[in-house]
N, C-alpha and C positions, 0 to 999 in steps of 0.2 A: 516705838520701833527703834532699832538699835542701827549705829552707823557702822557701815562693812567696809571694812579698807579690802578686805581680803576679795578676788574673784577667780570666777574660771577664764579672764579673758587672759590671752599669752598673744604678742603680736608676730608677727614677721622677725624673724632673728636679723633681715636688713633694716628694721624700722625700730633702730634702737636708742631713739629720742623722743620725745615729745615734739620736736619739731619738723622730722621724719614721720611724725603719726598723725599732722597734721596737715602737711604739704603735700604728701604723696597722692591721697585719697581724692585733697580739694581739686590736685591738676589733674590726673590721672584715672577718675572713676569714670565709667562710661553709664550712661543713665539708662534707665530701663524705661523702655517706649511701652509707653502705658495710653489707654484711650480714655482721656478725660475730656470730661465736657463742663467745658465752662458756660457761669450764668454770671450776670452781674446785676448786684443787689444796689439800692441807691441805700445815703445814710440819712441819717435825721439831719445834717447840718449841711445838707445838700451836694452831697460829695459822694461818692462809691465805692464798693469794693469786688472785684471780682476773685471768685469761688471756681475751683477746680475738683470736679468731681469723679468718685468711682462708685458708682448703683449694680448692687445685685440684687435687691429689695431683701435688704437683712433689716433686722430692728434693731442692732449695734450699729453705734456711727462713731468713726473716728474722727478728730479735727486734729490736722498736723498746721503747726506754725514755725517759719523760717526763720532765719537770722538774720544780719544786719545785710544789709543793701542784697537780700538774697532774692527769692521767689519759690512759687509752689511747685517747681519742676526743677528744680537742682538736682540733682544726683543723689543727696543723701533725704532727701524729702520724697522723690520717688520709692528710693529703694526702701523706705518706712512704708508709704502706700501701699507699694506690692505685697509688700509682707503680710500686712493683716487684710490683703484684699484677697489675698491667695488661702486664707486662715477664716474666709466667709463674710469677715466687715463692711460696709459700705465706709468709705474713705474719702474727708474734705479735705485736702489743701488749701489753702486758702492766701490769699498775698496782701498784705499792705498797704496802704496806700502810695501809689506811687511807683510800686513794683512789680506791676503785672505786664509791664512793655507798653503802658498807657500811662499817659501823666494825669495826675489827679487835677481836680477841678480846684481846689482852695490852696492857699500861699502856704498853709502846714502841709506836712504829710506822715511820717509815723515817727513815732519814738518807742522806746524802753518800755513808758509806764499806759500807752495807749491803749487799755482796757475794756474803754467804751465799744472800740472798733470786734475787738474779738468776743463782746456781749450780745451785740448785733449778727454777728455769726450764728452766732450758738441760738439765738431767738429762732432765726429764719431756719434752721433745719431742723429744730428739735421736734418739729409738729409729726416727723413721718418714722419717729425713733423712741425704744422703749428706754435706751440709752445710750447715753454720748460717753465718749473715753479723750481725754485733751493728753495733745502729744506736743511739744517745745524745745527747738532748739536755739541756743545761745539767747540773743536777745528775745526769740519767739518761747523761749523758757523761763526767762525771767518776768515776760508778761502776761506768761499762762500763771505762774506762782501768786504773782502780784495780784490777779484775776481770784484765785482761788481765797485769798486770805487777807483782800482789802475789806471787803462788807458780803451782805450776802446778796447775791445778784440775782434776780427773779432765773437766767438763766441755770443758775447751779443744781435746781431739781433733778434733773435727770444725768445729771455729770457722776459718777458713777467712779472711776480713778484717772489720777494724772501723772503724765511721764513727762520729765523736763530735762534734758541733755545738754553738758556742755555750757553751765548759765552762770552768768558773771551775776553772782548773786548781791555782791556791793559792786555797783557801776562807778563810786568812783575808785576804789582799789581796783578792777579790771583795769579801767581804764589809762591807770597809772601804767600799770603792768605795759599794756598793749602799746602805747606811748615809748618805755621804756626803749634805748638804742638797740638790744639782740635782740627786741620785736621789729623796728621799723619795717619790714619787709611789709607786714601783715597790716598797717597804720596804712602804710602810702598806698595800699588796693583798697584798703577803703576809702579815704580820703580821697582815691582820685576819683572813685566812683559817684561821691557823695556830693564832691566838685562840681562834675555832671550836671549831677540832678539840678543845683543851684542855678547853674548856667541857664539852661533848658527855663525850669521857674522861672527866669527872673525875666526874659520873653516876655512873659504874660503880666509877672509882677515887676517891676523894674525897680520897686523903691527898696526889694528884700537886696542888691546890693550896692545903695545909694552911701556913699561913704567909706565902704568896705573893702579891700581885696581879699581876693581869692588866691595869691601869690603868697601873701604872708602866714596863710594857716598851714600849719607844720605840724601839726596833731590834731588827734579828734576830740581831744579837752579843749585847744582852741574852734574848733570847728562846732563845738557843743556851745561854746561860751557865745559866740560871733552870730550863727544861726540857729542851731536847735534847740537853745533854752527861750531864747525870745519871741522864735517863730510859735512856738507851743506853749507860751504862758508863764514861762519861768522866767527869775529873775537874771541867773547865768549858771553856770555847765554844773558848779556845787548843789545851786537851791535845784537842777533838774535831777541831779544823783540822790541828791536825799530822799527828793519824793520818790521818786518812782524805784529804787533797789529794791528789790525782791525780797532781801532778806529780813528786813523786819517788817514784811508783811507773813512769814512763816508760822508764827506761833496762831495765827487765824485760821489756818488751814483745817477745814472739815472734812475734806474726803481723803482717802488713799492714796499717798503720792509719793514717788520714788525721784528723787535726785540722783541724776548721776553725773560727776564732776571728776575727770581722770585728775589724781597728782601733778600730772606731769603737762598738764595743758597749761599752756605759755600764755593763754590770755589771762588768766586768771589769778587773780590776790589768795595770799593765806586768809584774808578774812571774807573767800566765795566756801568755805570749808568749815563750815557754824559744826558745834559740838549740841549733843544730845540736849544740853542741858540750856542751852540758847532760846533751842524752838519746842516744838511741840512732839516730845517722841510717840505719842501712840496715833497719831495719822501718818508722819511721816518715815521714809526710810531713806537714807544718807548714804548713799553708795561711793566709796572713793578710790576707787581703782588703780595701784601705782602704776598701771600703763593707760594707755588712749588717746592722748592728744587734744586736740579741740575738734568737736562732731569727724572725732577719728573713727578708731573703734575700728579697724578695717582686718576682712578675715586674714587667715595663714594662708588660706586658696583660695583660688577664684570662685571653686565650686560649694563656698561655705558663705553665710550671710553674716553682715554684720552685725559684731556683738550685740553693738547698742538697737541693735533690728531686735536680734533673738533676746536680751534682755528686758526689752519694753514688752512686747510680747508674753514672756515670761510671768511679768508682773501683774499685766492688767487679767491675763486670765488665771494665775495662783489666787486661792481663798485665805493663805495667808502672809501675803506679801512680799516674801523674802526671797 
């Protein structure tokens, strides 16, 4: 499949930056009050995950995954929902560990390359579906990717296509990016969030910050280096990027999957924007759109859905991809 710079998406003639196409939407989208019913699953290493549901009894099931410190009710995780719930799907959201407004039970909690957690998913609902469709955004993109093109997972029979929005496809050129001083806005909401969670954790675990402060991290490569490579197995915040980036898990990829990665999105490295000849072009399709933002995408009017809504949509039900 061939990669499209070119789209039909045109933004807001006020939302004439990348970082006008990402702030507008994140402060400013109002969510759509959807009736889900949550269940929670336990996992194998004695931990949980809670699952947000939309049942019409269809036998297409979608699995939508969030991004960093996000959850299964954000505004742009809804407005995916409704889309293909309104279009006949049965639709999971699903959250993280640690992200569902409940703190998880073990001293880890999610990362980038956390695969296991969203195989355990896909196990638990596939039994009542002829087929699953995987939707990803930013980090929940990179781990749907990673998911699809690391081995083959007992889950992947019934996975059918995948859509992944917005994905720092090398976590650490993202990460450099988002680091970088005309991102810090978008660094210090998550770090303080991420702060948080430490805090909270360390209540229960006290030794995860025995030695360490929480004052001195001033990016999320130190904050990756300090806690999320250690906590999770890695040696520090490099050996966690290597393993887990999405991008040279690509050329494994066996089913149908559409990237979509705006030009202009500020989280992202020139090397989230892999050429044809990289990966694998006849499963995948490389959408680069010089407008969108980061899980921008947002309509010209109220009364129109988001691109990346009407584009994933587009893709999983087209028979030939494009």
């Amino acid at each position: 499949m061939p990669v499209l710079n070119e789209s039909k998406y045109n933004p807001h003639q006020f939302l004439f930056n990348g970082h006008l196409q990402t702030l507008i939407p994140a402060l400013f989208r109002k969510n759509i009050p959807l009736s889900f019913e949550r269940e929670r699953i336990n996992t194998e290493d004695g931990d949980f995950l809670d699952l947000d549901w939309l049942r019409q009894g269809s036998s297409d099931l979608v699995i939508i995954s969030h991004g960093l410190e996000g959850n299964s009710q954000r505004p742009y995780m809804s407005g995916m929902a409704d889309n293909f719930f309104k279009t006949g799907y049965d639709v999971l959201n699903w959250n993280f560990r640690g992200c569902s407004g409940t703190e998880n039970l073990k001293r880890s909690f999610y990362h980038s390359g956390a695969t296991w957690d969203l195989e355990q998913v896909i196990l638990h609902a596939q039994k009542n579906y002829q087929s699953i469709y995987l939707i990803g955004f930013s980090l929940g993109g990179n781990l749907t990717l990673k998911y699809l093109g690391e081995k083959e997972w007992p889950g992947h029979e019934k996975i059918k296509k995948a859509v992944s929005i917005s994905v720092p496809l090398d976590l650490d050129g993202s990460c450099r990016q988002i680091d970088h001083i005309s991102n810090k806005i978008y660094a210090f909401n998550f770090l303080y969030s991420l702060k948080q969670k430490i805090r909270q954790k360390a209540l229960k675990f006290p030794e995860i910050l025995f030695g360490k402060s929480l004052r001195r991290i001033n990016s999320l490569r130190k904050f990756d280096d300090v806690f999320t490579a250690p906590l999770h197995g890695f040696s520090q915040a490099a050996d966690y990027y290597r393993q887990c980036s999405a991008l040279q898990f690509l050329p494994g990829i066996c089913k149908p999957t559409l990237v979509l990665n705006a030009r202009n999105d500020p989280f992202l490295s020139a090397s989230c924007y892999p050429k044809n000849r990289e990966v694998n072009p006849e499963h995948l399709c490389l959408q680069y759109p010089k407008q969108g933002g980061h899980v921008g995408f947002s309509p010209r009017s109220k009364n129109e859905r988001y691109w990346s809504e009407v584009r994933a949509l587009e893709f999983i039900q087209s028979e030939n991809y494009l």
